[in-house]
C-alpha positions as CSV (number, residue, x, y, z in Angstrom):
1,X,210.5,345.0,64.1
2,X,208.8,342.2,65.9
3,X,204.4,342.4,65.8
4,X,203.4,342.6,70.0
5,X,200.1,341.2,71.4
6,X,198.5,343.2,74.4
7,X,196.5,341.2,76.4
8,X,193.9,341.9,78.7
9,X,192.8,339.5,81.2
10,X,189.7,340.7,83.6
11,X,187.8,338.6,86.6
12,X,184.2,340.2,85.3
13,X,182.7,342.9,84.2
14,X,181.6,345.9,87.0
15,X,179.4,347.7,84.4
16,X,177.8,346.1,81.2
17,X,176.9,350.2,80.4
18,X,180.6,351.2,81.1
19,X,182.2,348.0,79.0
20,X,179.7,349.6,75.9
21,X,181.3,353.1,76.2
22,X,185.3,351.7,76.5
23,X,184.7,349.4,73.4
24,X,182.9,352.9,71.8
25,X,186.0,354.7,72.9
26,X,189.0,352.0,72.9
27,X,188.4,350.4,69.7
28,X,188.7,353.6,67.1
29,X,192.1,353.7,68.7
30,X,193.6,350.5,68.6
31,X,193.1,350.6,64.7
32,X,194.2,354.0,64.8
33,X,197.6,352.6,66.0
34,X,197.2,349.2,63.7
35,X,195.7,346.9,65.9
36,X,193.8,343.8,65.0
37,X,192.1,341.9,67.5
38,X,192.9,338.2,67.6
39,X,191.0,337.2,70.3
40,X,187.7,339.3,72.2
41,X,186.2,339.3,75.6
42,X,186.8,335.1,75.3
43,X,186.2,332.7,78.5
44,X,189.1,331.0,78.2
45,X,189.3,326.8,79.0
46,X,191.6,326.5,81.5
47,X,193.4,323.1,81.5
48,X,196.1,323.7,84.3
49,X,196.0,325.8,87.2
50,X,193.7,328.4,88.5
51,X,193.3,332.4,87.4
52,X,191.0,334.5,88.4
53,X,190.2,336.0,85.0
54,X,187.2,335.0,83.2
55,X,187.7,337.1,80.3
56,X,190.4,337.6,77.5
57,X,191.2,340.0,74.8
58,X,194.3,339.7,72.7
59,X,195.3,342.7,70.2
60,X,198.0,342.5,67.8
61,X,200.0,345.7,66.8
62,X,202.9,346.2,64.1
63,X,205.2,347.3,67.2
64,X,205.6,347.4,70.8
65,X,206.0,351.0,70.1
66,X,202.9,351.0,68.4
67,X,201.1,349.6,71.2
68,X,202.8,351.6,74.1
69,X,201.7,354.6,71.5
70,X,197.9,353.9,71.7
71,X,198.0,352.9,75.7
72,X,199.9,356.9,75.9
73,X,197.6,358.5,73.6
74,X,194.7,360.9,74.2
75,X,192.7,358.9,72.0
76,X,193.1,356.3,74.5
77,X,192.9,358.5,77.6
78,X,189.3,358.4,77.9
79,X,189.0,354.7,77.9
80,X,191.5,354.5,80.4
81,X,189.3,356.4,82.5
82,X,186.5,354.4,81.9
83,X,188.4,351.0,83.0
84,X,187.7,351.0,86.4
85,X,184.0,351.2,86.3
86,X,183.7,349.0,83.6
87,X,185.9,346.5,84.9
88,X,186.7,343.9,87.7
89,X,190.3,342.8,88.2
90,X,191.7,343.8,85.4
91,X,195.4,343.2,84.2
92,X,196.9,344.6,81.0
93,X,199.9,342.9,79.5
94,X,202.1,343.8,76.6
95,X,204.2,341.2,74.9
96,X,207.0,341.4,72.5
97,X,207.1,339.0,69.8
98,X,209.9,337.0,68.3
């Protein structure tokens, strides 16, 4: 089965405090499930077009499975929780790889 990437893309952060606490919370669980990231809380360059987010994070799992399992997990339920506190315009996006 083909590795995913999640990706999270957010316009700024509503809460440095609250950002702490879902790293604290977020982070034991995506290596729980096998995840690596590749990329964290970058500024990406944009070179065409406009987005609103100013912030990237890219985490590769084994599986799609694997990463749909941590984003369903009570591990991860907390964090979730925290995400709109810690977070401004937030959008999560799960890719399947080749």
């Amino acid at each position: 089965m083909p590795a995913a990437d999640v990706i999270s893309a957010v316009a700024g952060f509503a809460d440095r405090e609250a950002v702490r606490r879902y790293a604290e919370i977020a982070d034991p669980a995506i290596a729980r499930f096998g995840g690596r990231f590749i990329v964290s809380n970058a500024e990406p360059l944009f070179v065409e077009g406009e987005s609103p987010s100013r912030h990237l994070s890219m985490v590769e799992f084994p599986s799609i499975d694997d990463a749909k399992a941590r984003y369903d997990s009570p591990e991860n339920a907390e964090a979730r929780a925290v995400t709109p506190a810690a977070f401004r315009g937030r959008v999560l996006m799960f890719l399947q790889g080749d």
